[in-house]
C-alpha positions in Angstrom: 0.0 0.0 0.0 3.1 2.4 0.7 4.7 2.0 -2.7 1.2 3.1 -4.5 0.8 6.0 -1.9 4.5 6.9 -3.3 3.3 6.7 -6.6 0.4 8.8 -6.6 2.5 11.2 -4.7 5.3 11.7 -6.7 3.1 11.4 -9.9 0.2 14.4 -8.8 2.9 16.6 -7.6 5.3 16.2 -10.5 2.0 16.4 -13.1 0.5 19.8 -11.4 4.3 21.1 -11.4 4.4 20.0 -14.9 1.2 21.9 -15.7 2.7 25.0 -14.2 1.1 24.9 -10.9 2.5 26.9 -8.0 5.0 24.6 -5.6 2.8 25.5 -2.4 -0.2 24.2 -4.3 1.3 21.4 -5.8 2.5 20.5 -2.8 -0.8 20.8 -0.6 -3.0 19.2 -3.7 -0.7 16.3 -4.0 -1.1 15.7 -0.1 -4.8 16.0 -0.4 -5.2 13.4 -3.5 -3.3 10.8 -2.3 -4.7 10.9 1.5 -7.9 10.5 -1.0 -7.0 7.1 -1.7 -7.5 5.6 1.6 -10.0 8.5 3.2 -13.3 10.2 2.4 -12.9 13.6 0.7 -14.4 15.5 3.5 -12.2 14.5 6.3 -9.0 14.3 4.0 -9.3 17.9 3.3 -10.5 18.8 7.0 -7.2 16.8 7.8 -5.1 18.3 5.4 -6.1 22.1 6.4 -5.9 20.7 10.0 -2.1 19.8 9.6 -1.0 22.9 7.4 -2.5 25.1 10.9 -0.7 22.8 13.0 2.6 22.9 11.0 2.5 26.5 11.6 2.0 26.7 15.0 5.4 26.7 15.8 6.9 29.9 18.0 10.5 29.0 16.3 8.8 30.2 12.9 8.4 33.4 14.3 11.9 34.7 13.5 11.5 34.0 9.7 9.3 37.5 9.4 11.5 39.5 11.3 14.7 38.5 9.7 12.8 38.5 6.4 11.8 42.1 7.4 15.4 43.0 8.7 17.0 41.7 5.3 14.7 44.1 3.5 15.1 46.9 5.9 19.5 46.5 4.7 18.8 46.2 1.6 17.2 49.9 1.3 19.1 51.3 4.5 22.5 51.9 2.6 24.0 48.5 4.7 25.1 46.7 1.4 26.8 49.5 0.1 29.2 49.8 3.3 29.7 46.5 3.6 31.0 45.9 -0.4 33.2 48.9 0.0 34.8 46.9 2.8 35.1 44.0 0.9 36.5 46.5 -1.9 39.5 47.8 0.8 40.4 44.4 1.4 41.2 43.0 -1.7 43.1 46.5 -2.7 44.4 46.3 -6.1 44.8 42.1 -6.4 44.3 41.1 -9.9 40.5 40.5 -10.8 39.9 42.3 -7.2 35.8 43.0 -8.2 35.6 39.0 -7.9 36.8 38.6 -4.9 34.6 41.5 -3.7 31.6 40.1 -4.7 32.3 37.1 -2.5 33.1 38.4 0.5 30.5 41.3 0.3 27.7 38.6 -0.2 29.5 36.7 2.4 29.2 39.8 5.0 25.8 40.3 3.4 24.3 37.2 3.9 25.6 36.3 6.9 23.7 39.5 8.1 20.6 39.3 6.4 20.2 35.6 5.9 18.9 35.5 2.3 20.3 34.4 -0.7 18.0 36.1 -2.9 18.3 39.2 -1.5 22.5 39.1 -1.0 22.3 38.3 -5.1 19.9 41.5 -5.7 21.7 44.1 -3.5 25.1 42.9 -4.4 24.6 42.0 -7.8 22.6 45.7 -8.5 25.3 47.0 -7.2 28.5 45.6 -8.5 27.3 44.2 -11.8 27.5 47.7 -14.0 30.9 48.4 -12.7 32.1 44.7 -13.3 31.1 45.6 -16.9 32.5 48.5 -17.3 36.0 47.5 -15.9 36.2 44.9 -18.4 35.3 42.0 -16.5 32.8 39.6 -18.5 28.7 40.6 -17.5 28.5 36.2 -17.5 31.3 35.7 -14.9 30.1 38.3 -12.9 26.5 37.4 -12.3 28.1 33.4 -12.1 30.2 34.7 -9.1 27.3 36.4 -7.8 25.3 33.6 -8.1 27.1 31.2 -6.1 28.4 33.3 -3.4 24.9 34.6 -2.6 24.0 31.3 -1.4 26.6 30.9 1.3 24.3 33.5 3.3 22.2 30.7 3.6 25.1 28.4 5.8 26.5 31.5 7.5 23.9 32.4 10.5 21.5 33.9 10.9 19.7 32.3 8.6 15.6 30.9 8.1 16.4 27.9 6.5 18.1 26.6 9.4 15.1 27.6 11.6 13.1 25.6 9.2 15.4 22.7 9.1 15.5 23.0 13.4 11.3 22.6 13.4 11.4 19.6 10.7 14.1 17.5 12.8 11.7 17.6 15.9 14.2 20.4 17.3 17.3 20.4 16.7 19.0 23.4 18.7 19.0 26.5 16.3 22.2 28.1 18.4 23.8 24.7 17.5 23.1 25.3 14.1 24.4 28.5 13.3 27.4 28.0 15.1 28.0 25.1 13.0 27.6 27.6 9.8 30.4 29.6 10.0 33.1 27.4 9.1 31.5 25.7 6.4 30.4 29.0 5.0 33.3 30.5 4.8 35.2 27.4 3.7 32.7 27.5 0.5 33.2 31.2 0.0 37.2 30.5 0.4 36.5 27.6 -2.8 34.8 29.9 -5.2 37.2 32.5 -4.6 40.1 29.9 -4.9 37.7 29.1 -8.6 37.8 33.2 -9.3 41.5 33.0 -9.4 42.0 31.1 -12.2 39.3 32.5 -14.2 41.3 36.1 -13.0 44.9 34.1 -14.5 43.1 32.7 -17.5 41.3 36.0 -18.5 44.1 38.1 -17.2 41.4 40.4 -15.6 42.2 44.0 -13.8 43.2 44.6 -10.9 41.9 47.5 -7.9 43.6 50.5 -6.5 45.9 49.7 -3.8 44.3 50.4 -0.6 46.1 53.0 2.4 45.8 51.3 5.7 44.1 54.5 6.4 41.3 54.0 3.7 41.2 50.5 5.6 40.7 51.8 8.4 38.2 54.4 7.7 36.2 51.5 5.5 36.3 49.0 8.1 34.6 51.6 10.9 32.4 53.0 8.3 30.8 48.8 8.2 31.5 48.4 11.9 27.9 49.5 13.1 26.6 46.8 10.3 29.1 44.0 11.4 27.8 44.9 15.1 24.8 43.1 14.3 26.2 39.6 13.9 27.8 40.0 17.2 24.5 41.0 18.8 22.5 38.2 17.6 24.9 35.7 17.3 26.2 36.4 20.6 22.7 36.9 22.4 21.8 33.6 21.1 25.5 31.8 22.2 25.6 33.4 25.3 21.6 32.4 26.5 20.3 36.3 26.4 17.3 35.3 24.0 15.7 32.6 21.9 16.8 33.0 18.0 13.4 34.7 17.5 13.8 37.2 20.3 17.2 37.8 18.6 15.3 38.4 15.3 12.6 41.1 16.8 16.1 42.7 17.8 17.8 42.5 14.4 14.8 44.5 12.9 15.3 47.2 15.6 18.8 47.4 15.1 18.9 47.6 11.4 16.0 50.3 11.2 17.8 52.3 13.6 21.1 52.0 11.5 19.7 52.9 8.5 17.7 56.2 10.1 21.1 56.7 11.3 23.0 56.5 8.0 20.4 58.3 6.8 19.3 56.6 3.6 16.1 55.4 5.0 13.2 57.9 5.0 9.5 56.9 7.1 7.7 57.1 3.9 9.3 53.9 2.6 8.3 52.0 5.9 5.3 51.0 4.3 6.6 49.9 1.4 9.1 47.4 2.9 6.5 46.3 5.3 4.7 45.1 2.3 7.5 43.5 0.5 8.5 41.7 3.5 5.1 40.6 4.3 4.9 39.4 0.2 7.9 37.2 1.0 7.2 35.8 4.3 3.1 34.9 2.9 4.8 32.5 0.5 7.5 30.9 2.8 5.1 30.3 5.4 2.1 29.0 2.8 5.2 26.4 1.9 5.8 25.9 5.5 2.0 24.7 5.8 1.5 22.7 2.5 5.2 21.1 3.2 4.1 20.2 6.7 1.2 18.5 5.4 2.9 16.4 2.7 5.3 14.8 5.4 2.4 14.2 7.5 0.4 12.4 4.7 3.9 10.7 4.2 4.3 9.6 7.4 0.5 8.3 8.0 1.4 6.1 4.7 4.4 4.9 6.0 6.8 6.0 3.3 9.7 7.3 5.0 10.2 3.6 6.6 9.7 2.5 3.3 12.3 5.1 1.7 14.9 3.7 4.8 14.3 0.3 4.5 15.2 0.5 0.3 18.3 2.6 1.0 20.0 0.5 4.4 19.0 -2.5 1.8 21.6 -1.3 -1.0 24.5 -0.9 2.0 25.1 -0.3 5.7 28.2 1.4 4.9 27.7 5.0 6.4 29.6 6.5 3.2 27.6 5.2 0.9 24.4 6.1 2.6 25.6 9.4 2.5 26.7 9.4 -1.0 23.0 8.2 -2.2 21.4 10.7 0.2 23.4 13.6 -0.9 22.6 12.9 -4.8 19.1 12.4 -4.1 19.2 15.8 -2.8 21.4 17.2 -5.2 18.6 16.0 -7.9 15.6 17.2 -5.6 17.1 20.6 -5.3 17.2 21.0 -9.1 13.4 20.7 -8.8 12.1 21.8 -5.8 12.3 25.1 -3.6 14.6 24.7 -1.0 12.0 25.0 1.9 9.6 22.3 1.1 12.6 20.0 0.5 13.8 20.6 4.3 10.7 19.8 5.4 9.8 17.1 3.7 12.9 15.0 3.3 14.5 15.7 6.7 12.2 13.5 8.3 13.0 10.8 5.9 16.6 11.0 6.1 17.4 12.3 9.5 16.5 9.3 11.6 18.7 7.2 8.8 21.6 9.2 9.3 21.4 9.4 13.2 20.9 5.5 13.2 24.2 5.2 11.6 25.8 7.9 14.1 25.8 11.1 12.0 24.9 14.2 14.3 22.2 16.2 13.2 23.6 18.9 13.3 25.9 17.8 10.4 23.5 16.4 8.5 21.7 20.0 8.6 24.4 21.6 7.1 25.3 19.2 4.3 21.4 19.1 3.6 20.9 22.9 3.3 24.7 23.0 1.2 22.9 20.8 -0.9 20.1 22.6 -1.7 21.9 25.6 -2.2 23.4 24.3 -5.0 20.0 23.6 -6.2 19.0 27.6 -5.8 21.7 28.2 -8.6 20.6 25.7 -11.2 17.2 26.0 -13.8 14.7 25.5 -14.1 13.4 26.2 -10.4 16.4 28.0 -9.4 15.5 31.2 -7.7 18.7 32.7 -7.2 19.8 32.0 -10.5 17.1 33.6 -12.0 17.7 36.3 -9.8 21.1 36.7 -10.2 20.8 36.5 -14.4 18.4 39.7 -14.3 20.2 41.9 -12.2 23.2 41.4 -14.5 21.0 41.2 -17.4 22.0 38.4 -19.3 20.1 35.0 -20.1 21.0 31.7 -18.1 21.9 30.3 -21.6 25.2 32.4 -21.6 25.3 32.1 -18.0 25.7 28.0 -17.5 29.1 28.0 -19.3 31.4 30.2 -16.5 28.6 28.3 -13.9 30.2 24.9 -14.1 33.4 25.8 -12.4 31.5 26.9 -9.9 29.1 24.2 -9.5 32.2 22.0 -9.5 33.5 24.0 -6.6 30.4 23.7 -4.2 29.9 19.9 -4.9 33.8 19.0 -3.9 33.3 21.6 -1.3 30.1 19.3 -0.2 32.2 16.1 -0.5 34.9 17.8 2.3 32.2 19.0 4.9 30.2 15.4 4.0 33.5 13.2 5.0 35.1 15.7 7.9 32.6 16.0 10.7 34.9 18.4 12.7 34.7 21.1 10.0 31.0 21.8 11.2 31.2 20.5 15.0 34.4 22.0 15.9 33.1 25.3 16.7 29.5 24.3 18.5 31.7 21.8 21.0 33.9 24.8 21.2 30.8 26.8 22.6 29.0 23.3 24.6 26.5 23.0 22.1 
């Protein structure tokens, strides 16, 4: 009976995707059709709408609006801009310098805001036109922009990892965003090490050397910005307040940091407040559609089923973790990188744990993997993103990807095989 229910699960969701349905719907119409096959219509919907309130009713979820609402309020507040023209001092005048910068602005960026699509906007919008007329090719630009947007989404504080702490059964959220940093910046540290050689191939141009006074005045200018991550971070680390009091406290800090650089005015309040109430509408109507697909899931037993086929091919921890990181590296390609959380953690997390793999760990390489996924068509958000700020097509785009691409996977394969890379740093702090 669990193999059909998998059938007529994978086969709805993948027709009304097909037929150009909206993920959330596809996702909560799926759920409803096959709970159809072994209940009335009446009660299967009642149930269905029953679990999508329940999934929500979660007071972890409450930080996703307000960092959602924070990101939004940096993106307008004049934040981006100090924090590439750090990124700018710091390279100096090192050969292909804007490449660099790029990376480590939506490093800084991200790691602030907590969204890739928004680190690939501000820093792309910003960037892209000068990359261009500097002499660097508009396709390796947006590529670099691309890829480094999605590190945001491993460096704290970010939503994803608040989604993926609800659908383990709770995970601790300080745990994981400690546990981004390293990995983070060890990704951002691989597509750099990738820019290089496009930089030696292409023999790109190089910055203006940087004064240690410039540095210096650069660096303070960012400081109030860069504050941020200490106060959250080390609210959250040090026991102060829960994640989502921490993100109540990010949208207070950044609104008073951009009235105080002055490049937010009270007029565009409401606008931002609608924008980031846009965005955080469709995360949470995933949220509640993705909660009730691993619910129907679950009643059908197909997560034991899922464990029972893989632990059947091998035993070997490795190779589990091999098969579980290409099935998500092919989910990611076509689905949105919240639903996938939710739906596959609870099928693969209590495989993993049985074979001694923290969860903590496995959060991190599950989220890598789907950030990979954000860059690649034809669902990729951040790549569709990222290709109309620079204004190109993803056609001329994929070529100067692949390096990239190349770069995150082996970057995947180190964090997948060395533990200590992500744990190091949470056993540092007891968590």
């Amino acid at each position: 009976m669990e193999y059909i229910s998998i059938i007529i699960l994978v086969l709805t969701f993948v027709t009304l995707m097909a037929i150009g349905m909206p993920v959330a719907w596809s996702l909560g119409l799926s759920s409803l059709i096959t709970l159809m096959v072994s209940v009335a219509a009446g009660p299967s919907a009642t149930t269905i709408a029953q679990r999508m309130g329940t999934g929500l009713d979660s007071f972890s979820l409450l930080a996703i609006p307000f960092f959602v609402l924070a990101g939004e309020i940096m993106n307008r507040g004049g934040i981006a801009n100090r924090l590439i023209e750090l990124a700018k001092a710091i390279t100096g005048r090192l050969p292909g310098g804007l490449l660099y910068v790029n990376v480590i602005a939506a490093m800084l960026f991200g790691a602030i805001a907590g969204s890739a699509a928004a680190a690939a906007s501000a820093i792309g919008g910003i960037l892209g036109k000068r990359m261009e007329n500097e002499g660097y090719p508009k396709e390796l630009g947006a590529a670099v922009n691309i890829t480094s947007s999605t590190t945001g989404l491993i460096i704290p504080p970010s939503n994803i990892l608040i989604v993926y702490s609800l659908a383990s059964g709770g995970v601790s959220i300080a745990a994981l965003f400690v546990a981004g940093y390293v990995p983070g910046i060890f990704i951002g540290l691989l597509l750099m090490l990738t820019a290089a050689i496009f930089v030696k191939r292409k023999n790109l141009p190089g910055g203006t050397a940087t004064s240690m006074k410039e540095l210096t005045s650069k660096f303070f200018r960012a400081f109030p910005s860069l504050m941020l991550l200490v106060v959250v971070m080390g609210g959250i680390v040090g026991g102060i307040f829960t994640a989502t009091e921490a993100s109540a406290i990010a949208v207070i800090y950044t609104l008073a940091l951009s009235f105080f650089y002055r490049e937010l005015k009270w007029k565009e309040l409401p606008s931002i407040l609608l924008k980031s109430s846009e965005t955080t509408a469709v995360v949470m109507l995933l949220i509640a559609t993705s909660m009730s697909m691993s619910w129907v899931m679950s009643s059908e037993d197909i997560p034991q089923s899922i464990s029972e086929s893989l632990l059947s091919i091998s035993d070997n921890i490795f190779v589990i973790l091999l098969l579980i990181n290409i099935l998500l590296l092919f989910v990611g390609i076509f689905m949105d990188m919240t639903p996938a959380v939710l739906i596959f953690t609870p099928i693969f997390l209590p495989i993993v744990t049985a074979l001694g793999i923290d969860p903590v760990h496995f959060g991190i390489i599950m989220i890598l993997n789907l950030c990979i996924g954000l860059c690649t068509p034809p669902v990729g958000s951040v790549l569709f993103i990222g290709v109309g700020v620079a204004q190109t097509s993803i056609e001329k785009v994929v070529k100067p990807l692949i390096p990239f691409f190349v770069a995150m996977i082996f970057g995947l394969i180190v964090i997948t095989l060395w533990p200590g890379l992500t744990l190091w740093l949470p056993r540092l702090f007891g968590l």
